[in-house]
N, C-alpha and C positions, 0 to 999 in steps of 0.2 A: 797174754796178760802177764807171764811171770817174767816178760823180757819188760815191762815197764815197771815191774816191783824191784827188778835188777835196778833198772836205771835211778829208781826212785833211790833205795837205796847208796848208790854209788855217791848221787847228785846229796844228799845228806852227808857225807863224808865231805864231799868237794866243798860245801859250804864249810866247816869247821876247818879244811886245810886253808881255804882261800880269803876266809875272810880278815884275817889280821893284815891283809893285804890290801885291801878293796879299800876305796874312799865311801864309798857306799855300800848299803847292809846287801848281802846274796840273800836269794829267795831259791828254791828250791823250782818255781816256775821260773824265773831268768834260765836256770842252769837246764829246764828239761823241755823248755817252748822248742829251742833249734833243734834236737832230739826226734822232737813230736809231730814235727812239721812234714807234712806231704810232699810233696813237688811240684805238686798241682799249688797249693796255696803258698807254696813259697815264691813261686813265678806271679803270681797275681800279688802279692804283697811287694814283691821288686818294679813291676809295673804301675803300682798305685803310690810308690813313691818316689818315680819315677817322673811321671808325670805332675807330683806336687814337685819339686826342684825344678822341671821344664815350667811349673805356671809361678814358682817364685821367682827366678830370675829372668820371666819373660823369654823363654827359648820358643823358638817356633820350628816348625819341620824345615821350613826354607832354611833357617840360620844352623839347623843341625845339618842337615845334607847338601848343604851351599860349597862352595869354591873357595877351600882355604890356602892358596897359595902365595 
C-alpha cells in the first residue's frame, strides 16, 4: 500500500511538470493505469485490441500467416 501512495504522490507532481506541455488535461489515472497494471491484464488488453484492428481492417489468420513473398 505505501508503494501506491509513493506513486500517487509522484504521478501528482508529474501532472504539474507535464501539463503545460500536454494538448490535453493529465489525470492522475492516465499517469498510474500503466503503473497498476498486472500482466495478466495487460496481455488480455493487447489481445482484445488486437483483434479489434484484425476485425477493422478485415485481417484474417490466412492473410496474417499467408506467403508474403
Amino acid at each position: 500500500m505505501a508503494l501506491k501512495k509513493k506513486d500517487q504522490r509522484t504521478a501528482y507532481y508529474l501532472i504539474w511538470l507535464l501539463s503545460p506541455y500536454c494538448k490535453e488535461p493529465l489525470s492522475m489515472e492516465k499517469i498510474l493505469e500503466p503503473l497498476w497494471v498486472t500482466p495478466e491484464e495487460r496481455r488480455a488488453k493487447n489481445l482484445k485490441d488486437r483483434e479489434e484492428l484484425k476485425r477493422e481492417f478485415g485481417i484474417t489468420e490466412e492473410h496474417h500467416h499467408g506467403d508474403h513473398r
